[in-house]
C-alpha positions as CSV (number, residue, x, y, z in Angstrom):
1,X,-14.9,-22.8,-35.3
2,X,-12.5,-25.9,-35.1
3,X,-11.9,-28.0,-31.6
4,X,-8.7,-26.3,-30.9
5,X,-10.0,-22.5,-31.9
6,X,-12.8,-23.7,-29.2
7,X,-9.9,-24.5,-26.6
8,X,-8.2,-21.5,-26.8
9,X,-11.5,-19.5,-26.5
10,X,-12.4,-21.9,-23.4
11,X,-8.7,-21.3,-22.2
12,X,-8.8,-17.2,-22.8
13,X,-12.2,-16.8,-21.0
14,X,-11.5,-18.8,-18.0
15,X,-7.9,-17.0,-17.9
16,X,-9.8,-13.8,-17.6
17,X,-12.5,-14.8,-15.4
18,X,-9.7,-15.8,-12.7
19,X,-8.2,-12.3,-13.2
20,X,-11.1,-10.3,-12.8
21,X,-11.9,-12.4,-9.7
22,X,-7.8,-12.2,-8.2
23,X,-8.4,-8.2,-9.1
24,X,-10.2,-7.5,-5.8
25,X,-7.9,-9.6,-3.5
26,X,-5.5,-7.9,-4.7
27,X,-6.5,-4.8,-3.3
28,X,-8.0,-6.5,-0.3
29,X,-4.7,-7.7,0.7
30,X,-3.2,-3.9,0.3
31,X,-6.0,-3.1,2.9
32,X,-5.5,-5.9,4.7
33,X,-1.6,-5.1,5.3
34,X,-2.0,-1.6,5.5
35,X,-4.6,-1.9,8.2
36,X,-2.2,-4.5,10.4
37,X,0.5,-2.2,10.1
38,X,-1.9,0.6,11.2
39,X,-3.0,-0.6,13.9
40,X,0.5,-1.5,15.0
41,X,1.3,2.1,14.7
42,X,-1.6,3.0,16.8
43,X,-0.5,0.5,19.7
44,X,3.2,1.7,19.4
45,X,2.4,5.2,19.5
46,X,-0.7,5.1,22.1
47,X,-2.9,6.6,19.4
48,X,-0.8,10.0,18.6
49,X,0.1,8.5,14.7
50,X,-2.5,6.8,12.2
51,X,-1.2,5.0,9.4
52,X,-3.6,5.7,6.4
53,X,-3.4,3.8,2.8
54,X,-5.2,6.9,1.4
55,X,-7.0,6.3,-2.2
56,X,-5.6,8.9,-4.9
57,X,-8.5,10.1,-7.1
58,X,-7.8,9.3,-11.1
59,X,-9.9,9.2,-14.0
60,X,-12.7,6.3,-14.4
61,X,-9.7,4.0,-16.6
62,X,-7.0,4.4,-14.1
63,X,-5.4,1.8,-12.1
64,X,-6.7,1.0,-8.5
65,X,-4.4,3.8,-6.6
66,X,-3.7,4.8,-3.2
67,X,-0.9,6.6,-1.3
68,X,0.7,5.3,2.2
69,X,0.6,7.7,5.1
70,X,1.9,8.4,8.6
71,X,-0.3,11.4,10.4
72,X,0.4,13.2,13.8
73,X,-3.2,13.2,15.6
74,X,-4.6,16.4,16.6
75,X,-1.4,18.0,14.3
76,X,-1.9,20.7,11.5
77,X,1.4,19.2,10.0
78,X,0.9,17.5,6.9
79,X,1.1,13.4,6.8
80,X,4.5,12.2,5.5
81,X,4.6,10.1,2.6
82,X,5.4,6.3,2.6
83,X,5.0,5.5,-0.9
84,X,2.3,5.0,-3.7
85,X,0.6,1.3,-4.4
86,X,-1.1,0.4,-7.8
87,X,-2.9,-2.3,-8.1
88,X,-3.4,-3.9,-12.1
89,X,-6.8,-4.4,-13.5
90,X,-6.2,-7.5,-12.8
91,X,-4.9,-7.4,-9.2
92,X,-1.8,-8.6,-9.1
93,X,0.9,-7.7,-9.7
94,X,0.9,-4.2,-7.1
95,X,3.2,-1.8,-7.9
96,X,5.0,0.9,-5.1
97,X,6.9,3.8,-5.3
98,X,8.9,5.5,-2.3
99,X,6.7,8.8,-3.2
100,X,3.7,10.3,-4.3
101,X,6.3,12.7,-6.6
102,X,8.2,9.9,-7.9
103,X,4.8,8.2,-9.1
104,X,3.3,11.4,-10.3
105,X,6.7,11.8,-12.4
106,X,7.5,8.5,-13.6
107,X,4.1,6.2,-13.0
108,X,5.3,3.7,-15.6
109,X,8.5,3.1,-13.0
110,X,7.5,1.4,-9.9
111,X,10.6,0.7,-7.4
112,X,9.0,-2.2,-6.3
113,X,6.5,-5.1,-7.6
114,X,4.5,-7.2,-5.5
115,X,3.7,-10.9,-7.4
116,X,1.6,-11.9,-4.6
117,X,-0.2,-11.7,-1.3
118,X,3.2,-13.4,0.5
119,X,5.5,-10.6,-1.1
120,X,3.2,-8.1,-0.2
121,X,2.7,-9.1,3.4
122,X,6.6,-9.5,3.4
123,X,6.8,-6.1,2.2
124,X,4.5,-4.8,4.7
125,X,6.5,-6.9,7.5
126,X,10.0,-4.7,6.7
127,X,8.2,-1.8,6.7
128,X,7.3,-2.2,10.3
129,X,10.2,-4.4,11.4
130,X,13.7,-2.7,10.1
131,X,14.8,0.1,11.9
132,X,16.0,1.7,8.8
133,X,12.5,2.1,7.2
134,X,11.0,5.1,7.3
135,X,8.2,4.0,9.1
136,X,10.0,3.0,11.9
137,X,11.7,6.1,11.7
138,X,9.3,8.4,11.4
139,X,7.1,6.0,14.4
140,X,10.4,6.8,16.6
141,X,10.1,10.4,15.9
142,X,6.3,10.6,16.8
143,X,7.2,8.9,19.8
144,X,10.3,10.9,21.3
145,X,8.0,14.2,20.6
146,X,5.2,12.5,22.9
147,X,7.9,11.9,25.8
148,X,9.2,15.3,25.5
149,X,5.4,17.0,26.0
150,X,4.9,14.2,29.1
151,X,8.3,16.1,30.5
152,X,7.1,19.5,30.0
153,X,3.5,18.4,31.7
């Protein structure tokens, strides 16, 4: 093996011991945001909606998946969807779709990529800051139903 073959071995196996150590940040920072955003929801909404980053079962070689959700407590109605996130084998880049149907028909399409932990926190920040999200939509929804059972009580 010559000195250069030896420095692009060196190179390769450093490169790929960074990505398997970014891999579980990546995720982390999915929970992370998720979780802030959560329990926004559950301050906003006095504890009648949960936010849920929900993981979606795959086979062994799959990527790290997991499906956004907005539940009514104490509700029989199913949660709505906010979108699918996959995270690479090697973290980052994460990946969204609006829907679990639009990932389920066209998982090598993602709407969205997230580069890193800032784009992904900025993501995260729209989805709880713009009134035209469907978070915030569906958060306004949960929370004019909750008024209207305080005025029949």
């Amino acid at each position: 093996m010559t000195a250069a073959t030896a420095d692009f071995t060196d190179l390769l196996q450093h490169a790929l011991k960074e990505a398997k150590a970014q891999a579980p940040r990546a995720v982390d920072d999915l929970r992370r945001c998720a979780s802030q955003a959560a329990d926004a929801v559950a301050r906003v909404t006095g504890g009648v909606g949960a936010l849920e980053l929900v993981p979606i079962n795959q086979s062994e070689n799959a990527k790290t998946t997991y499906q956004l959700q907005l539940r009514k407590i104490n509700s029989e109605a199913p949660p709505s969807d906010l979108g699918v996130y996959n995270a690479t084998a090697a973290g980052y880049p994460i990946e969204r779709w609006y829907s679990r149907a639009a990932w389920e028909e066209h998982p090598e399409q993602p709407v969205k990529t997230f580069s890193n932990s800032f784009e992904l926190e900025g993501h995260f920040k729209w989805l709880v800051s713009t009134p035209e999200s469907r978070l915030v939509v569906l958060v306004s929804f949960l929370q004019q139903q909750a008024s209207e059972t305080e005025r029949r009580s």
